[in-house]
N, C-alpha and C positions, 0 to 999 in steps of 0.2 A: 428412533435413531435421529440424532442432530442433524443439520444439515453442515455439510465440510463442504471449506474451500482452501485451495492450494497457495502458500504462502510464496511471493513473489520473489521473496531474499534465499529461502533453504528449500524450495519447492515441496516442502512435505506438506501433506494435506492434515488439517485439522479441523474442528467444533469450530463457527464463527462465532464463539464467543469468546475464542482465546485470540481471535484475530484480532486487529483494524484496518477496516476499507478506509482505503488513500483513492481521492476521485480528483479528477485533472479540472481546475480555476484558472482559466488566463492562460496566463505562462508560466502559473508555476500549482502544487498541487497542494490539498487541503485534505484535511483529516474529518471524516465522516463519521462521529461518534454514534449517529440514529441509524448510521447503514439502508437510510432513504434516500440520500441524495441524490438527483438523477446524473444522468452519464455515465461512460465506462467507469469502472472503479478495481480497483485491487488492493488483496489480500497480502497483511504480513507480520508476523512476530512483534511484541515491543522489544522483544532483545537487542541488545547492538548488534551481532553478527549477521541478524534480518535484517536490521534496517540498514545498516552499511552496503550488503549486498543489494539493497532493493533500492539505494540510491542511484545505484550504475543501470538496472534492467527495468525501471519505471515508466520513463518514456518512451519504451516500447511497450510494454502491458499495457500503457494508456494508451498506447497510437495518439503517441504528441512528438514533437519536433525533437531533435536531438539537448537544444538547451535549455530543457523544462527545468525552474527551479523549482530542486528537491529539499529544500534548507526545513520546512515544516516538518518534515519526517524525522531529520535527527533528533527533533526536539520531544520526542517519541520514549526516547531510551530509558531504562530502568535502571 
């Protein structure tokens, strides 16, 4: 059985190989393609309607400041 984790945009759980772990850089957050990066990290669709929604709920799954730049994730989209 794959291992699932819960997409941060449509909260449904999937295969982390359909995901990408987004993990909190600084003040703003970065795309973790090796899925090693240390620190918190979260899971989410490359669709737009994930990444859109997971631009607003990020810097909370990260437990980072309310003005975390999320600008790397849009660039995400399919």
């Amino acid at each position: 059985m794959p291992l699932t984790r819960m997409c941060v945009g449509c909260r449904r759980r999937d295969a982390t190989h359909q995901l990408v772990r987004v993990v909190r850089r600084g003040d703003g957050v970065a795309i973790d393609l090796t899925r090693t990066a240390p620190g918190r990290g979260a899971y989410v669709h490359r669709s737009r309607e994930c990444l859109t929604a997971a631009r607003r709920v990020l810097p909370r799954a990260l437990r980072a400041p309310a003005g975390l730049d999320t600008a790397a994730v849009q660039d995400l989209a399919t």
